[in-house]
Structures are given as structure tokens and as C-alpha cells.
N, C-alpha and C positions, 0 to 999 in steps of 0.2 A: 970914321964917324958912322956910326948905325944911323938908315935910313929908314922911314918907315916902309912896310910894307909897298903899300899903295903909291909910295912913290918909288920905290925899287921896279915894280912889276909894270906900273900904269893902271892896274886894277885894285878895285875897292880890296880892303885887306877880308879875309873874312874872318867873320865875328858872331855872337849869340844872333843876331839878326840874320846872318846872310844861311844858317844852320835850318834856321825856322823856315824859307823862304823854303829851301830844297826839300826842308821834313814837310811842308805843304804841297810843290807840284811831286814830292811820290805820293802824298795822299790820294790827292787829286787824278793819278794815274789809276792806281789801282784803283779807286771811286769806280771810273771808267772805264776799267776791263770789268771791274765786279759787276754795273751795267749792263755792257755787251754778255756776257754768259748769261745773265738772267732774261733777259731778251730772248736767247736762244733757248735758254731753256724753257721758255712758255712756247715759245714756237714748236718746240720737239713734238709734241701731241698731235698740229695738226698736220705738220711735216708726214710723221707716221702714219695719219690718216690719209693724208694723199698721194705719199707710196702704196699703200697696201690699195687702196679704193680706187686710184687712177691708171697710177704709173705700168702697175704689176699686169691688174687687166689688159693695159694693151700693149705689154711685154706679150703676154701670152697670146692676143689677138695677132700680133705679128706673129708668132709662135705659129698658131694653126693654119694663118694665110701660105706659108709655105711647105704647110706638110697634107697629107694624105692620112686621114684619122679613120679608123678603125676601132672596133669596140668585141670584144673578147672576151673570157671569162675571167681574164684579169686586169681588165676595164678599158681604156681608151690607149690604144696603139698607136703610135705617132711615126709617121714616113715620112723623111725628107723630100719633097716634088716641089719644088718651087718652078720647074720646068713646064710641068704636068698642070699646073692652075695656070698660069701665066698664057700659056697657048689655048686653056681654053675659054680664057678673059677677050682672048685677043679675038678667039672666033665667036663668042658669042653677042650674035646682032640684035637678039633680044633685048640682054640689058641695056646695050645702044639707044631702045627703043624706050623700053622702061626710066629711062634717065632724062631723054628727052621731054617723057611725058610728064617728070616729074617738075620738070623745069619750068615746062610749062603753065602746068599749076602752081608753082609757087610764084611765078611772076606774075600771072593774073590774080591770083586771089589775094597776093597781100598789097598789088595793087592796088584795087580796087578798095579793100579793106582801109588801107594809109590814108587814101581820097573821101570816104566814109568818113572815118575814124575823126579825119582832123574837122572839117566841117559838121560835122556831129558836134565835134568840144568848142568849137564856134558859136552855132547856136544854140546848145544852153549855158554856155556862158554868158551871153546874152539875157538869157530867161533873168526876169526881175526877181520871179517870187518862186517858192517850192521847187527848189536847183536842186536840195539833197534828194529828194524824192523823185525828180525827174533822171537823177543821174542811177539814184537804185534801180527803176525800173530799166532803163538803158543797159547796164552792165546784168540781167537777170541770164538771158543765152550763157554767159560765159558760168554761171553757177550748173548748168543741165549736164547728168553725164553724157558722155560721149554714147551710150548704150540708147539712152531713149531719144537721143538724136535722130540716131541712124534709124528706129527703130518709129521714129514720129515722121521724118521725111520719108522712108519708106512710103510708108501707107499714102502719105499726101501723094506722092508720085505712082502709084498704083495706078496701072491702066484701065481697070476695070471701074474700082468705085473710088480711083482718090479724089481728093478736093480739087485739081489742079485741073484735071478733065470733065469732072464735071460743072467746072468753072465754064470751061471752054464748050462743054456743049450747053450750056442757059445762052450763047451768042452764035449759037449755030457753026460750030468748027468740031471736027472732029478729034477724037482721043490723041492724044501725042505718049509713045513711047520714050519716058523721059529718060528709063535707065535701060532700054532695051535699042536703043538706035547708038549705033558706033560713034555716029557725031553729034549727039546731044547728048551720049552721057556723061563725060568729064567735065561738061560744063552747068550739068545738074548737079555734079558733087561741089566745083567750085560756089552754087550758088549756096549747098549746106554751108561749108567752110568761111563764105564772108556772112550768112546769119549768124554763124557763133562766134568765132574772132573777131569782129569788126570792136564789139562793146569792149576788149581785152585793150585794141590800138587804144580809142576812143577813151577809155579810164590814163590811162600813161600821158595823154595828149590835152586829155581836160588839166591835167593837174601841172604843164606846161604854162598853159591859157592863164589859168587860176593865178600864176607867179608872175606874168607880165607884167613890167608895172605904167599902171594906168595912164600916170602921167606923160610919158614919151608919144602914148598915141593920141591921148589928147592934143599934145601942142601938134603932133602933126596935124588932124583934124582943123586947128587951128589957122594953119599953114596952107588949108586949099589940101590937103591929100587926098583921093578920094580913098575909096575901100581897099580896092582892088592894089592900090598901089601899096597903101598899110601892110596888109597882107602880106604884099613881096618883098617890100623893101623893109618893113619893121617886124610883123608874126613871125614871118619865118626865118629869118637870121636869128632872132632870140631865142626860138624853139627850137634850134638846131640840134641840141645835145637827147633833148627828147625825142627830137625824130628819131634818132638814131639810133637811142636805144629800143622803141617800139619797131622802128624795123628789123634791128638784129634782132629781137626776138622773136617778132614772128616771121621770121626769114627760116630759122632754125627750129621753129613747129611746125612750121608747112612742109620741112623739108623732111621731116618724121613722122608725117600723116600717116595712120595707118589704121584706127577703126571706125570711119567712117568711111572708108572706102571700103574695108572689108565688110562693114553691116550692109553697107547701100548698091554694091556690085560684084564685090570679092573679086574685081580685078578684070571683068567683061563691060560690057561683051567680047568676047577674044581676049585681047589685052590693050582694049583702049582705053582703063582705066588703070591697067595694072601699075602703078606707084614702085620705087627702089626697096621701100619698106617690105609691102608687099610680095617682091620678087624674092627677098632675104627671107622669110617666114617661111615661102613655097621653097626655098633651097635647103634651108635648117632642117624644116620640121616636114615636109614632104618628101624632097628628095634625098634627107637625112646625109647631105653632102657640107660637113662640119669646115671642112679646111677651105673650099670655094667660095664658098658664105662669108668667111672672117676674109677672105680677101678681097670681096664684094665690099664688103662693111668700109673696109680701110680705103678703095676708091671714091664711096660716098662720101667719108670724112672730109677725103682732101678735096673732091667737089664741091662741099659748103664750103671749108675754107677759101677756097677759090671763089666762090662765090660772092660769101660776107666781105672780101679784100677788095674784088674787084665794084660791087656795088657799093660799098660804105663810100668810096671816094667820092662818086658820081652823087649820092648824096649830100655829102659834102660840099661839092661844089655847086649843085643847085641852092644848096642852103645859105650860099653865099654870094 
């Protein structure tokens, strides 16, 4: 006796129906890889752009950090020394110096700027009336080039006839060398650097504030909280993600300062202003030492990374 199918096998017999099912998941497959290719192929353009713009460049920066480059009448000669840069990484106490002082400044001025910046978008968030006008006029510093920065603090700190001394003599004190004394002057450029940054934090941190939403600090408010406590235990946990991005970012501007230290000192007196930035410009284009410079550069890099790694945490965990 013939059985059917499905009862011969244990499985449904297949039919016009079970044909359709399978001509539907290879549809469906192929749907799904046609998909995935078109995905990548929108992606290829910017893939391309970020090999040729990113990758390549610092293919070639490692490239020069280990060679000896020379320039000839058939252009740029390239020496393998990875020996020859590396010993004189290791002896020079300079950049020791210059990194130190870089560090320095970027700890204090985006300090200080962070502590501005958030209290700044405190109180005119606050402000009842004319917020968008109060916040234009706030963020104006960050629209001034860098040129008439350097070029307007200058003169303010002029010993002769700037504003700053002759402030100080209407109270009977004498001239202060703001950018001529070794220890006042990295701290006369850190005070350019948080009048123009601060309004940069301050714009990032307002628009933080602005998203808050009302209601949680009310019932705290409700609840007996006072300010102070709002602040720590409510502002800054929700603003967390925005801290972090205004500190990475100006973590990573500060740490690429370089023309307002060159208009306002050029890197004096001696080199108690002189910046990493600074130091790479005077190696490149002074000492025209192409291969020491690119492996300068690539120490810097990994000293922000180092840097943004080891700070982002600790913000982090204040933020929480």
C-alpha cells in the first residue's frame, strides 16, 4: 500500500506551497546581501576619504619619525635612523620641559574655563528675559581671530602704556612685567586662553542646562533640596555627557595652542612659555629637522590620548 508522503518521511510532503516558502527566504536572502553591498557601497567614498586624509598621512608620519630626511635636487631623501631620533628623544630635557609646561596649561586653563563655563550657563539660564541676547553677547570672544587676540592682549599687557599698568598705577603700584617675568608669564597667556575659550565651554554647557528637564528639580526643590545639593546630586549627573564632550574638546585645543603663545611671547621668556606646539614649528621650520619633529608629533599624539583616557574617567566618576 502507498503511503503518503508525510507519513512515509514524518515530514509535511512538499507541494506548490512549501516551493513558495523557499522561492520567498531565497528572496529574502538575496534582499539582504543586495542590502549589505549597497551599505558598503555608500560607505566606499567616505572609507576612501579617510584612508587618503587620515590613515595615509600618518603612515607617512611614522614614515619620517624613523628616518633621517634630506632634500636634494631630486627632492626629499629619506634615511632609515630610527636609532639616531630615538637617542635623541631620549636626551633631550627640553622637550621634557616644553611638555610639562604644556600640561600645565592645559590643566589650568580648561580648569578654570569648565568652572566658568558651567556657572556662566547657570546663571543665564536663570536670566528671565533677553537669554538669546545675553548668550550672543557671551559667546562674542570665541567669534575674535586668534590674530587680534594676541595682537589686543598684547598691547593691554604692554609695560609701558598698557591698560593693566596703568590701572595699577591710578592705586599707586608699580608696572608689572606681565609677559617679561618668567613667572608671570604662562599665567598671563593662561588668563588670554580662558577669556576666549571659556564662552566656547559655556555655549556646549548652556545647551546642557536648556535640556534639563524642569520638573525633577522642581520636586527636588519641593523635597527640602537646597541648591548646592541640586547641583551635585541632580545638574551634574544629567549633564554628564555634556561635560564631557566640552572637556574633550577643549582638552584637545589647549593641547594645540599655538598662536597665541606665538603672538604674545613666542615661547619666552627663555622657554617658560614655550608650548609642544611651539617647540615642533621651532624643529620643522627652524631647525628644518623633518624626521625629529614627526616623531615629536607622534609622542604628543599619544600624550593626549593618554591624557583624554586617563581624565575622561575621573570625570566620569565625579559626574557620578
Amino acid at each position: 500500500m502507498n503511503l503518503p508522503s508525510e507519513t512515509r518521511t514524518g515530514l509535511p510532503a512538499a507541494g506548490p506551497g512549501s516551493a513558495a516558502r523557499t522561492r520567498s527566504r531565497a528572496g529574502r536572502r538575496r534582499r539582504r546581501a543586495g542590502d549589505r553591498w549597497f551599505r558598503w557601497a555608500l560607505l566606499l567614498p567616505a572609507l576612501v576619504v579617510l584612508l587618503v586624509l587620515t590613515v595615509w598621512p600618518v603612515a607617512n608620519l611614522v614614515r619620517m619619525a624613523v628616518s633621517t630626511i634630506e632634500f636634494g635636487r631630486e627632492g626629499a631623501e629619506f634615511t632609515f635612523t630610527p636609532l639616531r631620533n630615538l637617542s635623541r628623544l631620549a636626551g633631550d630635557e627640553l622637550f621634557l620641559t616644553n611638555l610639562w609646561t604644556t600640561a600645565l596649561f592645559v590643566v589650568v586653563s580648561v580648569a578654570i574655563e569648565m568652572a566658568l563655563g558651567f556657572l556662566l550657563a547657570l546663571m543665564v539660564a536663570g536670566v528671565p528675559r533677553a537669554k538669546g541676547l545675553v548668550r550672543t553677547m557671551m559667546i562674542l570672544p570665541v567669534l575674535v581671530p586668534p590674530v587680534a587676540i594676541g595682537s589686543m592682549w598684547k598691547l593691554m599687557y604692554n609695560y609701558d602704556f598698557g591698560i593693566l599698568n596703568q590701572a595699577l598705577g591710578l592705586i599707586g603700584l608699580g608696572p608689572i612685567g606681565w609677559l617679561s617675568e618668567p613667572s608671570l608669564a604662562l599665567w598671563s597667556v593662561v588668563l588670554v586662553d580662558v577669556w576666549h575659550w571659556t564662552p566656547f565651554v559655556f555655549l556646549i554647557l548652556f545647551a546642557g542646562v536648556e535640556g534639563l528637564p524642569r520638573e525633577v528639580i522642581e520636586a527636588a526643590r519641593v523635597d527640602g533640596a537646597t541648591t548646592a545639593q541640586i547641583v551635585r546630586k541632580i545638574i551634574v549627573p544629567l549633564m554628564a555627557p555634556a561635560i564631557a564632550v566640552a572637556f574633550i574638546f577643549r582638552s584637545i585645543l589647549a593641547f594645540k595652542v599655538f598662536d597665541q603663545i606665538y603672538l604674545l611671547t613666542s615661547g619666552g621668556p627663555g622657554t617658560s612659555t614655550e608650548v609642544v606646539s611651539l617647540r615642533l614649528y621651532h624643529v620643522f621650520f627652524g631647525q628644518n629637522e623633518l624626521g625629529y619633529g614627526a616623531l615629536l608629533s607622534l609622542v604628543i599624539i599619544a600624550a593626549i590620548v593618554a591624557f583624554l583616557v586617563t581624565t575622561r574617567g575621573l570625570v566620569g566618576r565625579f559626574a557620578r
